[in-house]
C-alpha positions in Angstrom: 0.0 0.0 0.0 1.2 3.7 -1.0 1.6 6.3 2.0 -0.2 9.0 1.8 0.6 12.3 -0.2 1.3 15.9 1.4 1.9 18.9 -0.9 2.7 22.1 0.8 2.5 25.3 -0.7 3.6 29.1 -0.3 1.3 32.0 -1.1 1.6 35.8 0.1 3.7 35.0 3.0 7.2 35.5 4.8 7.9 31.7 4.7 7.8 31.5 8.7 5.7 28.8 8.2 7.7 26.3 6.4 10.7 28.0 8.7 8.3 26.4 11.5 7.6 23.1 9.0 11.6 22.8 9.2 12.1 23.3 12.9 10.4 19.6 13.6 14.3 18.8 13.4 14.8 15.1 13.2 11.1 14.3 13.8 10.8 14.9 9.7 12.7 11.7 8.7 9.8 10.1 11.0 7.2 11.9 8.6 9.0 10.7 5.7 8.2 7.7 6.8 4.6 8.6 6.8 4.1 10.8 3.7 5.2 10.8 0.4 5.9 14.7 -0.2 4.5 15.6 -3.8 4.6 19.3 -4.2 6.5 21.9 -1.9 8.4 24.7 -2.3 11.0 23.0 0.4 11.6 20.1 -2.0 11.2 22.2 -5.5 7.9 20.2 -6.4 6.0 22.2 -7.1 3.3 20.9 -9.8 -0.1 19.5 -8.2 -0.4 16.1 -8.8 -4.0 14.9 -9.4 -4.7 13.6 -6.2 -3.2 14.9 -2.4 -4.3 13.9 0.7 -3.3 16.7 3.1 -2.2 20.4 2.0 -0.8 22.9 4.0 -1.4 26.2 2.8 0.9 29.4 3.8 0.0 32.7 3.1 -2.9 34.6 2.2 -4.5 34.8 -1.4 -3.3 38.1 -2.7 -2.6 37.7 -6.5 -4.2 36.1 -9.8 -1.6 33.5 -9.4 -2.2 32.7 -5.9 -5.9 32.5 -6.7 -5.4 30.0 -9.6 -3.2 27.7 -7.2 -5.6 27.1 -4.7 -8.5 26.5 -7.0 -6.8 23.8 -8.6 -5.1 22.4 -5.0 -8.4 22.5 -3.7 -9.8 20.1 -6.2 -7.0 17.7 -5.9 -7.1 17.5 -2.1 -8.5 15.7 0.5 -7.7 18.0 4.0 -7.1 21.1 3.0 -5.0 22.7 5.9 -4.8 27.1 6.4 -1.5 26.8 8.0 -0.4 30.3 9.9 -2.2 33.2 10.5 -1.7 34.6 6.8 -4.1 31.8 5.4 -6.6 31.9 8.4 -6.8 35.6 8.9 -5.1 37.3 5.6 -2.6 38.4 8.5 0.2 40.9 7.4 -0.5 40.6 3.6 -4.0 42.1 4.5 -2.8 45.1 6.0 -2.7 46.5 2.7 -6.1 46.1 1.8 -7.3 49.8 3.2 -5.2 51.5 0.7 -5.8 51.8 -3.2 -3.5 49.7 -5.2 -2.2 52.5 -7.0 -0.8 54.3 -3.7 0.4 50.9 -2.8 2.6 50.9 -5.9 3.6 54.5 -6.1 4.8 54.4 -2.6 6.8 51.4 -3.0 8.2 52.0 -6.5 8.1 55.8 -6.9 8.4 57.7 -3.4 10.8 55.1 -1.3 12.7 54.4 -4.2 16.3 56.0 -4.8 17.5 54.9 -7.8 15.0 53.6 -11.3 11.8 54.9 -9.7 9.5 52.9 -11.9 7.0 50.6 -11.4 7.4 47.1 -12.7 5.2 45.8 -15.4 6.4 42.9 -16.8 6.1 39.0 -15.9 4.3 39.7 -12.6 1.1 38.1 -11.3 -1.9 40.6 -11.5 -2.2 42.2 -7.5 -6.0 41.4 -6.5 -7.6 44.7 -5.1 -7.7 42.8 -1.1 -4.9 39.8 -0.1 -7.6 37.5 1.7 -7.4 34.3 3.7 -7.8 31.0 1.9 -11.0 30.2 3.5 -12.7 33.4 1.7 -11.6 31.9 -2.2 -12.1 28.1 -1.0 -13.1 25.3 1.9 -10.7 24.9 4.6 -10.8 21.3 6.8 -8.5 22.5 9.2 -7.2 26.0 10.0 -3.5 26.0 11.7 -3.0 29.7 13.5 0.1 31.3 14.9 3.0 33.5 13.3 4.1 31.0 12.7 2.9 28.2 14.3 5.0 26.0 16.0 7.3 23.1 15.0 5.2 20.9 17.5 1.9 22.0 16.7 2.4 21.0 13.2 4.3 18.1 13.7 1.1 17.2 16.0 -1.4 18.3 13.7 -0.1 16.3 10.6 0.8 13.1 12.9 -2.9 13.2 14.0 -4.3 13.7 11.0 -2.4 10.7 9.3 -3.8 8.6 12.3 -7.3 9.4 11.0 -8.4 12.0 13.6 -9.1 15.2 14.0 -6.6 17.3 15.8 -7.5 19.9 19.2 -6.1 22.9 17.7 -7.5 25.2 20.4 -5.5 22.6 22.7 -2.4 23.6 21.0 -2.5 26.9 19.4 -4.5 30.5 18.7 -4.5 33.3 16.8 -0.6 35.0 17.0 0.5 32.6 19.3 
């Protein structure tokens, strides 16, 4: 029998998460022996095979690109996972969202900049008007919070979740914590 897939993926976030991910030290080789790890930016996998059983997602939705990704992630999987508080709460990527785009950009490409003020145009996802959590584009099974969470709530979270039950978040995490 095949183990069971986790893909892992990295939207409009610092990384902190997969940081966190990292920190279960040598407690990964155990969930190597658990899961087969099909798409992650920490392994440079990073198309969506057609069928995942548990995806953690970092970061909030706050591009076209991002938007696409977890459409077709959310088809393919079977627990989809909002893991840190930029995919349960849209977190620092949201802060933007009181502010017109176009003072967003002139401020960061015109007014702070010393040297080409310009503002880039080419090859670049398409900046939604908000960054929003992933639970506001798609379902989310399980939400993960914390900045980022940490290395033994995840390791606890997936481990339980592999075991076929559902984990006590509120037992080992909130909101910034």
């Amino acid at each position: 029998m095949s183990k069971p897939t986790l893909a892992t993926i990295w939207l409009d976030g610092c990384s902190g998460c997969h940081m966190s991910l990292l920190d279960i030290d040598e407690r990964i080789l155990q969930l190597g022996e658990l899961v087969d790890v099909v798409c992650s930016p920490i392994v440079d996998h990073k198309k969506f095979p057609e069928h995942i059983d548990i995806a953690l997602v970092e970061g909030s939705v706050s591009t076209d690109e991002d938007e696409h990704k977890i459409r077709v992630l959310r088809q393919r999987t079977r627990t989809l996972v909002a893991f840190g508080d930029c995919a349960v709460t849209g977190n620092v990527p949201a802060m933007r969202n009181a502010f017109p785009l176009a003072a967003l950009f002139s401020r960061a490409y015109n007014e702070t900049a010393t040297a080409q003020q310009q503002t880039p145009a080419e090859r670049l996802p398409h900046l939604l008007k908000h960054a929003r959590p992933v639970h506001e584009i798609v379902p989310v099974d399980i939400y993960i919070p914390g900045c980022p969470p940490s290395a033994d709530t995840i390791f606890t979270v997936l481990t339980e979740l592999l075991a076929g039950r559902t984990p006590d978040i509120a037992a080992l995490t909130r909101i910034g914590a």
